[in-house]
ZAMARGU-4260 file (C-alpha; in steps of 0.2 Angstrom, whole numbers, plus 5000, padded with zeros to 4 digits):
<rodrens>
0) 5346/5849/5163 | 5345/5867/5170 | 5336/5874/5181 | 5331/5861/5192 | 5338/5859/5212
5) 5346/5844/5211 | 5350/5838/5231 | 5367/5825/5231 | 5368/5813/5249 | 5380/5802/5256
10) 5378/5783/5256 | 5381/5777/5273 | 5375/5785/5291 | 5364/5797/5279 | 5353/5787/5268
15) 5357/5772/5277 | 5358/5766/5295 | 5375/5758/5292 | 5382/5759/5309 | 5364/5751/5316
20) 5367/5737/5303 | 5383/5735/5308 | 5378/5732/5326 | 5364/5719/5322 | 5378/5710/5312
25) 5390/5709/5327 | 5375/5704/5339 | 5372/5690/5327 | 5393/5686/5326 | 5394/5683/5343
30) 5378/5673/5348 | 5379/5661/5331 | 5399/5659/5335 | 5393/5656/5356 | 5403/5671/5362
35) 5403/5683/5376 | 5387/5694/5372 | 5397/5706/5382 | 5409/5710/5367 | 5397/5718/5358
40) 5406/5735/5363 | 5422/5730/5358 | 5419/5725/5340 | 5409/5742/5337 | 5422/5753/5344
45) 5435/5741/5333 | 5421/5744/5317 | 5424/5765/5320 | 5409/5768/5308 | 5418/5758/5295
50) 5434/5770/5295 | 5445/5752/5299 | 5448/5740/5285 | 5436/5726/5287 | 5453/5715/5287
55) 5458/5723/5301 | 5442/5720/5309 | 5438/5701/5307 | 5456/5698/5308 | 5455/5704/5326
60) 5441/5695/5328 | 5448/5681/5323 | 5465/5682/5333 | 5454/5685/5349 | 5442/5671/5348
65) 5452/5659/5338 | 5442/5656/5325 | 5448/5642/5313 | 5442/5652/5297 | 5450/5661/5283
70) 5448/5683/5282 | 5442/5680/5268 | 5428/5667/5272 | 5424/5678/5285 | 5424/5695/5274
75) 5408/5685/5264 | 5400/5680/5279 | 5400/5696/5287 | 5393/5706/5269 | 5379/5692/5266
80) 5375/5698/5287 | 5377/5713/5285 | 5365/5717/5272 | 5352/5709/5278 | 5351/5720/5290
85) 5352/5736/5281 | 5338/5744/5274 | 5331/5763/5270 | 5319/5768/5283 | 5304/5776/5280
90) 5306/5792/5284 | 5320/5794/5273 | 5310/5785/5259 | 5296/5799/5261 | 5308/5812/5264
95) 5317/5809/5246 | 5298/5808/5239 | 5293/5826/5247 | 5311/5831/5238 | 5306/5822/5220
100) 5289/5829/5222 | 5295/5849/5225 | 5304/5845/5208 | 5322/5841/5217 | 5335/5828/5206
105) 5341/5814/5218 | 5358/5810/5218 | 5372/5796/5230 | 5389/5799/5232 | 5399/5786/5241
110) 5416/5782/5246 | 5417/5763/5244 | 5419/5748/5235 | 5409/5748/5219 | 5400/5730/5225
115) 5396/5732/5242 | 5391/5750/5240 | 5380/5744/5223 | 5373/5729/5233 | 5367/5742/5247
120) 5356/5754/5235 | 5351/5739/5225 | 5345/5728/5240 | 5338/5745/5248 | 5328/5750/5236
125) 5338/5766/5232 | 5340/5763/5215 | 5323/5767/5213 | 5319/5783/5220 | 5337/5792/5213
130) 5342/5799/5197 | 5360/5792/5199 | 5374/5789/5208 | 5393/5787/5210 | 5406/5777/5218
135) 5423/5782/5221 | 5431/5765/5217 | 5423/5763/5200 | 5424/5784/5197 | 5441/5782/5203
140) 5440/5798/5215 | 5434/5801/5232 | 5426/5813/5241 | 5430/5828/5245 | 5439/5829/5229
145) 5427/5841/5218 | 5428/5827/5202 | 5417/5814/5211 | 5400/5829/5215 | 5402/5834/5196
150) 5404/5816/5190 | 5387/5815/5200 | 5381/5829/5192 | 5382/5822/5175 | 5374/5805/5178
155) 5362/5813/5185 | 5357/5823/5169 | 5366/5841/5171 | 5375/5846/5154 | 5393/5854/5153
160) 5387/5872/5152 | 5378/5883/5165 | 5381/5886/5184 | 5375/5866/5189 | 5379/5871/5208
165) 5370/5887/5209 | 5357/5876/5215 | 5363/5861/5221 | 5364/5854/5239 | 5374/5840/5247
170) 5369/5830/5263 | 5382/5821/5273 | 5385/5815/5290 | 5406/5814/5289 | 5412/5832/5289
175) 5430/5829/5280 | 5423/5821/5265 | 5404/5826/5263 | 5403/5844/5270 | 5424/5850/5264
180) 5418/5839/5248 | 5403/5853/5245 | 5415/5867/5249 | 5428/5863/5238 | 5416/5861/5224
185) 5405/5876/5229 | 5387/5868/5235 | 5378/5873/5250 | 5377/5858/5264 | 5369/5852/5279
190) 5379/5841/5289 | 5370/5827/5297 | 5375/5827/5315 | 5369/5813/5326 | 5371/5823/5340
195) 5390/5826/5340 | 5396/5842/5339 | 5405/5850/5327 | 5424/5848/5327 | 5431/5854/5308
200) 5443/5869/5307 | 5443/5880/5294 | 5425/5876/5286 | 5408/5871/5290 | 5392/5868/5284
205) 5380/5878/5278 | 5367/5870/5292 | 5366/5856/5304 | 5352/5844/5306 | 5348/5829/5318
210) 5344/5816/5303 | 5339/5815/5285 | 5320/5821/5286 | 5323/5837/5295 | 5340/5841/5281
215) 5327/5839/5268 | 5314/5848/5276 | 5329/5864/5279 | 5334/5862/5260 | 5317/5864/5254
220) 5311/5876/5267 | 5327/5887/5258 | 5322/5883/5241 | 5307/5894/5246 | 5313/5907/5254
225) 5321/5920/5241 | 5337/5929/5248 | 5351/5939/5241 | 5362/5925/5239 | 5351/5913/5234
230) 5350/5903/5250 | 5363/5900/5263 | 5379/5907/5263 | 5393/5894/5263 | 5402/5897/5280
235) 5401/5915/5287 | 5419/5927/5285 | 5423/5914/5270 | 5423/5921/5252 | 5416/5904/5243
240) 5426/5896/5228 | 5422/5902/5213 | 5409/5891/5201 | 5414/5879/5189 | 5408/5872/5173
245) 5410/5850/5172 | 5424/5847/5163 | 5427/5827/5170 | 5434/5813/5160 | 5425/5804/5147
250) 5432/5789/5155 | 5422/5794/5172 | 5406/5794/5166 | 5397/5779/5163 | 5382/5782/5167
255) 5371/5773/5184 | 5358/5760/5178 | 5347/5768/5181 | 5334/5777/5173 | 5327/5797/5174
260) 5311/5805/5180 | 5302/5800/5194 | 5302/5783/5203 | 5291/5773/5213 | 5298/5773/5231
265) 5304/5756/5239 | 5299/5753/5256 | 5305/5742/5270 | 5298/5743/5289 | 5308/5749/5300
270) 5307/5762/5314 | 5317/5776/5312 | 5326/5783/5330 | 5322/5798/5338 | 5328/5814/5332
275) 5339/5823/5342 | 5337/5841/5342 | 5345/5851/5332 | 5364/5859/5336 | 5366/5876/5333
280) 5384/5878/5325 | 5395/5890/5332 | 5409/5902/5326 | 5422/5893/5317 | 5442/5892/5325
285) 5454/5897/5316 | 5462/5884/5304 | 5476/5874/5311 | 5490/5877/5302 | 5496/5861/5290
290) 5506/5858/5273 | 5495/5863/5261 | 5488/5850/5249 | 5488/5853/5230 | 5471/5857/5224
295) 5463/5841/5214 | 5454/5855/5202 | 5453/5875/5200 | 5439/5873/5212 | 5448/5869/5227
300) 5461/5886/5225 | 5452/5894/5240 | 5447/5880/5251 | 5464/5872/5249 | 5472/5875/5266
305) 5458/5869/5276 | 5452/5855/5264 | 5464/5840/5261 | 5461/5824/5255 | 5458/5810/5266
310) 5472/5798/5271 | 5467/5779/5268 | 5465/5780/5287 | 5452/5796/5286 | 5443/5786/5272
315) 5428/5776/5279 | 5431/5758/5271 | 5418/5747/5265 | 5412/5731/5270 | 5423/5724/5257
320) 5440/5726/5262 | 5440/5742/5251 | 5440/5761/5254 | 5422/5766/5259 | 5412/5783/5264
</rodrens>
């Protein structure tokens, strides 16, 4: 498949309102369990958008409230909560419809465990209105490592040969992963912000958006304006890594369940937030100096210094007890 965009996003806090979910469960937690209300604070700043083990989380819980239950009683409670309050919004389901219909290919890539992170775009509706998807734990790679956005590629319908990033987008809200993730492998990106500035040395985004609408809206906005480069540059005074053909594993490829051509969009009320307007990004620092990381692929050779792969505690963990993102 050659010639069509194809646009790759990030599972959690950019498809899905994870960290809203997360904050109905623990309102829930606390007023089914008859504990101070006032907590509420605590157990999100103790979630940190799910970069802490959910292990580490009940377990807390647990030690503070005394609760006579196992981790692992609680670890099924909270994903049963937990998904039913997650949901795609509808703004984000007509946003990936206004893509589909401007020709784009729809892709997820998600750092996670395979069930929880399956569940998610089952429940959601997802699986209907992408191409394919990927997750690190059954890919056995994660994000920003450039295997997992070509294993993407692939289920997604893109062959072997030709330049399948030429154009190709990825949308993320967790700069370290999503946005070095894109640079390593040679995509343009738009960094979903959420208000917060932005803190990375040594790359960037191609652009920064408030929320999912207006980072489709940008990409297909640059689809129609011609340029010399095609688009966006990928970070101003950086040379970008050279293109790559796929060349991933055999082994890595079985494909989503999931069938091509277009789908029928699941929706699910919900109002969607405010946006918040739009951060301009300013000049990049310099990179802090760090030991370098060997590059995961030829890709990576001249992003390598500023683009490492996350620790298990950079990595978001999913709602699981497994590495998430």
């Amino acid at each position: 498949m050659l010639g069509m965009p194809l646009l790759l996003l990030d599972l959690d806090n950019t498809l899905l309102p994870r960290d809203a979910a997360f904050r109905a469960w623990a309102e829930d937690f606390l007023a089914e369990n008859n504990l101070p209300a006032g907590d509420l604070d605590w157990l999100v700043m103790l979630d940190g958008s799910g970069y802490v083990p959910r292990s580490t989380v009940l377990g807390a819980a647990k030690r503070r409230y005394g609760i006579d239950r196992s981790v692992e009683s609680m670890l099924g409670h909270y994903r049963l909560g937990i998904n039913s309050h997650i949901n795609c919004p509808d703004s984000h389901v007509r946003a990936l419809r206004e893509a589909r219909e401007a020709g784009w290919t729809l892709g997820i890539v998600s750092n996670g465990g395979t069930r929880p992170q399956l569940e998610k775009i089952r429940l959601t509706g997802l699986a209907a209105m992408v191409d394919g998807w990927v997750i690190s734990e059954e890919a056995r790679c994660v994000k920003p490592d450039p295997l997992i956005f070509e294993i993407a590629a692939r289920r997604c319908g893109f062959r072997p040969a030709g330049d399948w990033t030429a154009e190709t987008w990825m949308v993320g809200d967790y700069g370290p992963a999503d946005i070095a993730g894109a640079e390593a492998t040679g995509l343009r990106s738009v960094w979903l912000h959420h208000g917060r500035p932005w803190a990375e040395r040594g790359y960037r985004p191609t652009v920064s958006a408030p929320d999912l609408p207006e980072a489709v809206r940008l990409i297909l906005g640059a689809a129609e304006r011609p340029t010399a480069a095609r688009g966006f540059a990928a970070a101003p005074g950086r040379k970008r890594p050279p293109r790559t053909r796929l060349a991933v594993p055999a082994s890595r490829l079985a494909p989503s369940p999931t069938s091509s051509g277009p789908k029928a969009p699941f929706t699910r009320s919900m109002p969607f937030t405010g946006a918040v307007p739009l951060t301009p990004l300013g000049p990049v620092a310099s990179p802090a100096k760090s030991p370098a990381t060997t590059p995961s692929s030829p890709a990576t050779a001249s992003v390598a210094a500023a683009v490492t792969l996350p620790t298990a505690a950079q990595a978001r963990w999913s709602d699981a007890s497994t590495a998430a993102g």
